[in-house]
C-alpha positions in Angstrom: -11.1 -20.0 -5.7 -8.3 -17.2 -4.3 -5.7 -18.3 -2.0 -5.9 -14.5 -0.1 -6.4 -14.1 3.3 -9.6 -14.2 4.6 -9.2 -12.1 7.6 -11.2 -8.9 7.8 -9.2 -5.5 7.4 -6.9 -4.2 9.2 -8.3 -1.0 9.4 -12.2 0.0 9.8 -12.2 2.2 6.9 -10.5 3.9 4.2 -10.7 7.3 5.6 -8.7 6.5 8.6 -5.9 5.6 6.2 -6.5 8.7 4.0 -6.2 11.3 7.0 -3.3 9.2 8.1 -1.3 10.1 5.1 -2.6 13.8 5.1 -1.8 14.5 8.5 1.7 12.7 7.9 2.1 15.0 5.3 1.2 18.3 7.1 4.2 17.1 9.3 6.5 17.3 6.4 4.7 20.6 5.3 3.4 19.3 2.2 -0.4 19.6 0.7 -1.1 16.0 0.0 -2.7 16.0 -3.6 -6.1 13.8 -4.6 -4.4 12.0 -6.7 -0.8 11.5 -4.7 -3.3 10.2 -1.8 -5.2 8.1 -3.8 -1.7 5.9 -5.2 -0.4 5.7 -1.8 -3.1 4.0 -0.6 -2.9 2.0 -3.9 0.4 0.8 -2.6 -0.3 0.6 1.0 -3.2 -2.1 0.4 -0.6 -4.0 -2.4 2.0 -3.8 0.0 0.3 -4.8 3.2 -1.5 -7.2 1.3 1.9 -8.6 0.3 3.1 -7.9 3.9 -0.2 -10.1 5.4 -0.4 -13.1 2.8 -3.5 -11.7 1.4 -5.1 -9.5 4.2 -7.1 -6.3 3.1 -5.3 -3.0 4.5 -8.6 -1.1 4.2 -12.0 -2.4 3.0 -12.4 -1.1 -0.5 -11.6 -1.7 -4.0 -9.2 0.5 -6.7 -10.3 0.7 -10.2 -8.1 1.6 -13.3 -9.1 4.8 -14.4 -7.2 7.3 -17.4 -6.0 9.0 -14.1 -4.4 5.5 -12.2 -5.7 3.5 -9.9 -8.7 5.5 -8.0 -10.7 4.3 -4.8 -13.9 5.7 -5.7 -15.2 6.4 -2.4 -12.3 8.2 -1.0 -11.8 10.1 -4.3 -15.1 11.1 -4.2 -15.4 12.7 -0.7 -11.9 14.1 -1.2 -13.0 16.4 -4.3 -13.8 19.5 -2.2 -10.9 19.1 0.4 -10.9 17.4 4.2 -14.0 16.0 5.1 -15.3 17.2 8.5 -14.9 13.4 9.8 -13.6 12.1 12.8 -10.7 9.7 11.9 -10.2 6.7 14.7 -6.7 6.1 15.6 -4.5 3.2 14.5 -2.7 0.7 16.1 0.9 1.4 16.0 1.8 -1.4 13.9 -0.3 -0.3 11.2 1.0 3.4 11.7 4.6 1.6 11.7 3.5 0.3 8.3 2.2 3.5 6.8 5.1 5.5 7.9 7.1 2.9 5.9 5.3 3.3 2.7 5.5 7.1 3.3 9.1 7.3 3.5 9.8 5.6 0.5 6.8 6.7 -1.8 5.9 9.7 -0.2 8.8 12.2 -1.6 8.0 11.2 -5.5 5.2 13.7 -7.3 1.7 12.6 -8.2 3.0 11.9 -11.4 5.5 10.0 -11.2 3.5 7.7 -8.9 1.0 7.2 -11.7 3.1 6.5 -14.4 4.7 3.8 -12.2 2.0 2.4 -11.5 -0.1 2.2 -14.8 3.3 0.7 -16.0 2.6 -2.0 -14.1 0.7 -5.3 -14.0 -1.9 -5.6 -11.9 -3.1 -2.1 -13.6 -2.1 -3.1 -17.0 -3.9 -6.3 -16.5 -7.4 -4.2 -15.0 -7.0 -2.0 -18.2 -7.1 -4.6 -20.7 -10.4 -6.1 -19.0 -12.1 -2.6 -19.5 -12.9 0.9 -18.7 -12.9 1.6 -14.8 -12.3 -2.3 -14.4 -11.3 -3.7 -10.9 -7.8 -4.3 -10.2 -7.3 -7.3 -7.8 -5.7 -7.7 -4.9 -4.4 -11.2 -5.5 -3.4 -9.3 -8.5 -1.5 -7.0 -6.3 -0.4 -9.2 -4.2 1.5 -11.6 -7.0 3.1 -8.6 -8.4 4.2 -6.7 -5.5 5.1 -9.6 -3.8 7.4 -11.1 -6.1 11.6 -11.2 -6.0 13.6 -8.0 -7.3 17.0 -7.1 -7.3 17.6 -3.7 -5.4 18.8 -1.9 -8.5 16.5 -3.3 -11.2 13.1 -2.3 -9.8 14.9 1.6 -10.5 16.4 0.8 -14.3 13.0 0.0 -15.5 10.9 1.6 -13.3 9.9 -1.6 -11.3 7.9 -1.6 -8.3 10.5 -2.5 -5.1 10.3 -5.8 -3.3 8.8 -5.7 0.0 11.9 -5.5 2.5 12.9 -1.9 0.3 9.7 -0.5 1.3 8.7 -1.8 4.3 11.3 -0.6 7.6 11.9 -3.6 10.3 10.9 -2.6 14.0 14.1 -0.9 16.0 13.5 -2.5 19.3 16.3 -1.8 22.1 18.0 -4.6 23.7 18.5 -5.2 27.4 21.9 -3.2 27.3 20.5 -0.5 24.8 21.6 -0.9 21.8 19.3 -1.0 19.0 18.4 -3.6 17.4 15.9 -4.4 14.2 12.9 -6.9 14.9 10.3 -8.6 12.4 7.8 -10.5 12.7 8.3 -14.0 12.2 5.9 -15.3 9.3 6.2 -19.0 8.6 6.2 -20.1 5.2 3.8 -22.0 3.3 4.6 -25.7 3.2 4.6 -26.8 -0.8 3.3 -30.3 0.6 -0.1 -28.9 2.4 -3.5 -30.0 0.8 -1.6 -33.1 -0.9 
């Protein structure tokens, strides 16, 4: 039985998230690839997943294809450029989250996003299972989740813990001055269900 969240997405689709990172992108100036797209969404579901304790970013699934992880819905409507969809807007915390994976994924090359990530785990693990096999989000969520030194996740090409990626609120206080603001998340107690 998995230990994830069952709470229902954070965002009503996929596509929402997709035009999110290609209108982020258009504000850089940058043509967001297929492929590019599809492994930031790939981390933005690991990572808020991680982020959540287990809650979905986005209903859908990534498979492990020769080309990296793939959601094959969004991959598919994305073959012959922007769909003529309406995306819905998203809350601001979820924007604050996207904007965070953006900023630290979002200068590296299609590439380079693939190899990291089909160097990894949770892929490696899908891979080994079979052709086009399903890589889990508890799988995800163990890996990504776990504890790494800030310089080791770059000497072996290592995906970053959580607080590298993900940017704290900057709040201002009653005089001004900035400050940074989380949210607090208690921690599972080892003792529950004993």
């Amino acid at each position: 039985m998995s230990s994830l969240s069952q709470k229902p997405p954070a965002c009503d689709s996929v596509f929402d998230v997709a035009f999110w990172f290609l209108d982020r992108a258009l504000e850089d100036g940058e043509y967001l690839q297929p492929q590019k797209m599809q492994r930031l969404l790939y981390l933005s579901q690991a990572y808020y997943g991680v982020l959540s304790r287990g809650q979905r970013l986005i209903p859908c699934l990534f498979l492990a294809t020769v080309l990296g992880p793939v959601e094959p819905t969004s991959w598919r409507i994305f073959e012959g450029g922007r769909p003529s969809l309406a995306p819905h807007p998203l809350p601001d915390d979820i924007q604050h989250f996207l904007n965070s994976i953006w900023r630290r994924f979002g200068a590296h090359g299609a590439d380079y996003l693939a190899r990291m990530i089909m160097a990894q785990p949770p892929f490696q693990d899908a891979v080994a299972m079979g052709k086009r096999c399903e890589i889990s989000l508890e799988s995800m969520v163990v890996y990504y989740g776990r504890s790494v030194s800030s310089t080791s996740h770059d000497e072996r090409g290592e995906a970053p813990a959580l607080d590298q990626v993900v940017r704290p609120k900057v709040l201002r206080s009653h005089k001004g001055k900035p400050v940074s603001v989380t949210s607090w998340v208690p921690k599972k107690r080892l003792d529950q269900g004993q």
